[in-house]
C-alpha positions in Angstrom: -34.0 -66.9 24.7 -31.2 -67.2 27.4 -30.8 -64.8 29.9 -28.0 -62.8 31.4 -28.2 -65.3 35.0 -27.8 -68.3 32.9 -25.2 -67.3 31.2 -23.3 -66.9 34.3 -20.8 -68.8 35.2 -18.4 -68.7 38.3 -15.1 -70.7 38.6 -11.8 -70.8 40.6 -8.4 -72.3 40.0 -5.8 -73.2 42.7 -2.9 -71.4 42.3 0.5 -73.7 42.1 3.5 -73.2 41.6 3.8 -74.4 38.1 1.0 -71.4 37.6 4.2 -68.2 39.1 6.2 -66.6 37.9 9.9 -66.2 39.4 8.0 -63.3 42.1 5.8 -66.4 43.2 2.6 -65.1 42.1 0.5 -66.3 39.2 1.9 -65.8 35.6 -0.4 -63.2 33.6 -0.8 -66.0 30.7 -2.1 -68.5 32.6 -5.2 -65.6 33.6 -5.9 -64.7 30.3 -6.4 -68.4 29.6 -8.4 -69.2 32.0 -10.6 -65.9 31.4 -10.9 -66.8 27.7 -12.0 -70.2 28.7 -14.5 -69.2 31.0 -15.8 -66.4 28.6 -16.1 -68.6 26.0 -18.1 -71.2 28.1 -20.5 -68.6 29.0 -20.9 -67.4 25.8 -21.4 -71.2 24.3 -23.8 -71.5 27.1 -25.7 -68.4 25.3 -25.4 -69.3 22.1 -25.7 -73.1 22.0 -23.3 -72.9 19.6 -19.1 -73.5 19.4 -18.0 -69.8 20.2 -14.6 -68.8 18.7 -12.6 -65.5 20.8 -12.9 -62.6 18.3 -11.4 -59.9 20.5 -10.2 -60.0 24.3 -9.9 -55.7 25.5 -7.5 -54.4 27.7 -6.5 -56.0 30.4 -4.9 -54.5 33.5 -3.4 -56.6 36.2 -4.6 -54.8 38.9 -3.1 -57.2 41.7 -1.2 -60.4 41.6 -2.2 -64.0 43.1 0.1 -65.1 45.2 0.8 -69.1 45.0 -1.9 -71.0 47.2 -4.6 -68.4 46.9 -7.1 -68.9 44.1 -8.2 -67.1 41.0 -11.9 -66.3 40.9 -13.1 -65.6 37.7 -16.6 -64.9 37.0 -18.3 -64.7 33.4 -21.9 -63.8 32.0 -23.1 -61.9 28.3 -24.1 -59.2 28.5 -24.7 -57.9 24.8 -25.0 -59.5 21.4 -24.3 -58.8 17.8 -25.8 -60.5 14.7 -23.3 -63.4 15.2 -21.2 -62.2 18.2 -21.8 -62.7 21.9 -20.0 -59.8 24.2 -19.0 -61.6 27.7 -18.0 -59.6 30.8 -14.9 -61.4 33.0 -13.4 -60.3 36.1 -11.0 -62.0 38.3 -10.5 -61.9 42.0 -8.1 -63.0 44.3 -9.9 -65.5 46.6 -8.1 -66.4 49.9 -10.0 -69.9 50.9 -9.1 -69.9 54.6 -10.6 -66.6 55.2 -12.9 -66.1 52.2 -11.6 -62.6 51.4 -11.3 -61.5 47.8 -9.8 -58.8 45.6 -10.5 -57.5 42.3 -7.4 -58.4 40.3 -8.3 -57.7 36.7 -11.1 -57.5 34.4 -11.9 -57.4 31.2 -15.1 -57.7 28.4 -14.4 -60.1 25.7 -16.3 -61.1 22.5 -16.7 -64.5 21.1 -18.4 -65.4 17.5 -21.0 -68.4 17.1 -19.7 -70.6 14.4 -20.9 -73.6 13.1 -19.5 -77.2 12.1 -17.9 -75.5 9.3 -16.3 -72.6 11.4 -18.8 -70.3 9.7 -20.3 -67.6 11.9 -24.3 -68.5 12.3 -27.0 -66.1 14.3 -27.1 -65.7 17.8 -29.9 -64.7 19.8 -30.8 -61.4 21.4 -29.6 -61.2 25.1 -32.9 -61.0 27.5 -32.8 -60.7 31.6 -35.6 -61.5 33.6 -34.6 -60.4 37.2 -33.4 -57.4 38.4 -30.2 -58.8 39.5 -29.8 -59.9 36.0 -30.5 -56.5 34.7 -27.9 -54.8 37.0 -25.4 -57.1 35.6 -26.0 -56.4 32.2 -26.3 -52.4 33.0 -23.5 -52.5 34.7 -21.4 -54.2 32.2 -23.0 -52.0 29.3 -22.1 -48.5 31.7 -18.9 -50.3 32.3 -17.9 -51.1 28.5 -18.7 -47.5 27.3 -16.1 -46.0 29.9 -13.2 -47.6 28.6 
């Protein structure tokens, strides 16, 4: 069975200026896609299955991403369902010259395993083998029940 750590997956996207809005930081749409991309890598990862985006929760933009600075996005699962695999994003603004970073949003997402048929199929149950994977998943399971 996979566990949490390899399920996690860390990416960053420079931020140009076909990525801003008219305030010159980055456009809201183009962070939800790359979260839902990343999530649903993760979850794939998991599942070893195509995963589909059932649900994406709330998302507050906390901060914006100025152009040249670069959205950080991290993903891992963190809980399953019979077919559905629950993946935990948060974004950070990363400034490469001086490696400082801010949270910027978040969010916990839910993708479905489906098959060649776009059918739903089983995925398996979530395990974690180190403690930093366990504080992951704790912390997105305390995290998701005080939304």
């Amino acid at each position: 069975m996979p566990t949490v750590l390899e399920t996690y997956i860390e990416n960053r996207w420079m931020v140009q200026p076909n990525h801003s809005n008219h305030l010159g930081s980055t456009h809201g749409g183009n962070v939800l896609k790359w979260m839902d991309e990343l999530g649903a890598m993760s979850a794939m990862r998991f599942a070893g299955e195509t995963c589909v985006t059932a649900r994406m929760d709330q998302v507050n933009f906390k901060r914006p991403i100025p152009v040249g600075d670069t959205a950080l996005i991290e993903a891992f699962v963190y809980d399953t369902g019979e077919t559905s695999v629950k993946v935990r994003l948060r974004v950070a603004r990363e400034n490469l010259r001086t490696g400082e970073t801010e949270s910027t949003a978040e969010s916990y997402s839910v993708y479905v395993a489906v098959d060649e048929d776009r059918n739903p199929v089983p995925v398996p149950d979530v395990t974690t083998e180190t403690e930093r994977g366990e504080q992951l998943r704790q912390r997105a399971l305390d995290g998701e029940a005080n939304r």
